[in-house]
N, C-alpha and C positions, 0 to 999 in steps of 0.2 A: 344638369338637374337643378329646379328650383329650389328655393327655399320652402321650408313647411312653413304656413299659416298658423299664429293660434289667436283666436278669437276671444277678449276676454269682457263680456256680456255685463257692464255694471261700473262706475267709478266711484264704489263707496270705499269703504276702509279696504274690504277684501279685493275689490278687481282693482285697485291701485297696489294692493302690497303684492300681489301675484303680477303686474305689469311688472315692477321694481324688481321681484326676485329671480324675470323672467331676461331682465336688462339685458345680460352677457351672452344669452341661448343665441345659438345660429339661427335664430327663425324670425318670422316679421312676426309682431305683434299688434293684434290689431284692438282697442281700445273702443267700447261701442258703450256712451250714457243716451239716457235723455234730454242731458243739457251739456252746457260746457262747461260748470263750473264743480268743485265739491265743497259741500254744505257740513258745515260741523254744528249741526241744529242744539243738539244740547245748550250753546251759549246764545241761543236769539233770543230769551229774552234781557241777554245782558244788552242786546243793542237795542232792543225794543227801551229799554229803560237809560240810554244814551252813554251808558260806562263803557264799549266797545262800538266800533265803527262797521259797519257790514265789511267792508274791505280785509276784517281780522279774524271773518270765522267763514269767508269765502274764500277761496281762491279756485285761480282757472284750470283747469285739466289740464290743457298745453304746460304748464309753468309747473305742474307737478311730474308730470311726464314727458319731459321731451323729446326721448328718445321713441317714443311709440307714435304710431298714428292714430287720428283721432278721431270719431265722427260722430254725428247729433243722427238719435232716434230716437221712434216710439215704439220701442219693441214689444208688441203682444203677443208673440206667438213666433213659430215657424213652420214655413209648410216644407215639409218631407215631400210634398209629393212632386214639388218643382225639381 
């Protein structure tokens, strides 16, 4: 018997803390953004104005999660009917 799949659709605060709480489950988790990194935008303009360094309110999905798998999309939608 396989493993169950769970698919978790976003890497902002919430699909990182449900990847995190989902760490120990018997199942693959599967980790799907638009891009590869998470943005903690509240502080850009503290880099815009040179007091923080982009490197300090970015960091990479992989390096937040490395237990989960990872991959780049543009998810608009889903087709059920496939």
């Amino acid at each position: 018997m396989s493993q169950p799949r769970i698919i978790i659709v976003g890497a902002g605060f919430g699909g990182l803390a449900a990847a995190k709480a989902l760490k120990n489950t018997p199942a693959e988790i599967l980790l799907i953004d638009r891009t590869n990194h998470h943005l903690f935008q509240p502080l850009l303009y503290q880099v815009a104005t040179s007091v923080l360094t982009p490197g300090q309110i970015a960091t990479p999905i992989r390096q937040r999660s490395a237990q989960s798998e990872e991959h780049d999309s543009n998810h608009g939608g889903s087709d059920r009917g496939r």
